[in-house]
Structure formats: structure tokens, C-alpha cells
C-alpha positions, 0 to 999 in steps of 0.5 A: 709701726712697720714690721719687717721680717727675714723669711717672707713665707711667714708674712700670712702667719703674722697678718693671722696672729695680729689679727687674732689679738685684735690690731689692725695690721695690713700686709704691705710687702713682700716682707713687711706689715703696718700694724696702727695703733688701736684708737684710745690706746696710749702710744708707748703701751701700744708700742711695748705691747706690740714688741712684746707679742712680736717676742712671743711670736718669734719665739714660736719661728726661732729660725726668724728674725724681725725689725720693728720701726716706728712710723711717725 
């Protein structure tokens, strides 16, 4: 999943906080990461549980916003 955010300085704290729960997360850009599904973990709860996170991490940047799109 691709997951692009507005302010690029925050790109660090995001690969930190993915990291810390344990998805595997590449920085790709200047504004974006790759976050893959864990191996053995049913795609839509992957992906429920990944858009969950992202709320709660943007809700400690409130001045950010975030798009999340599904790479197939």
C-alpha cells in the first residue's frame, strides 16, 4: 500500500512509527512510503488494520493529511 502524506518532514516519523508496530515499510519519496503486507496475514485485516494506525498517527499531526492507495 502507498501512502502519501502533505508535509514531506514527517516522512521519518512515519517509516518510525510503522516500524515500531512491525510492518514492513520502505521510504520511496519525498512524500510517500510502501508499507507490504505481513506474510500470513489476511489482506482486507492487513489493510483495515493499517488505515486504523494511519488515523491514530494522524491524529498525533493534525496539521497533516494522508492518502493511502492500494498497490496490486
Amino acid at each position: 500500500m502507498k501512502i502519501t502524506i502533505t508535509d514531506p518532514t514527517l516522512i521519518g516519523d512515519l517509516v518510525d512509527a510503522l516500524g515500531r508496530w512491525h510492518w514492513p515499510v520502505a521510504e520511496r519519496g519525498r512524500d510517500y512510503v510502501l508499507v507490504d503486507i505481513p506474510a500470513g496475514v489476511p489482506k482486507d485485516a492487513a489493510q483495515l488494520e493499517l488505515a486504523l494506525f494511519i488515523q491514530v498517527w494522524l491524529a498525533r499531526h493534525p496539521d497533516v493529511e494522508a492518502v493511502a492507495d492500494r498497490i496490486i
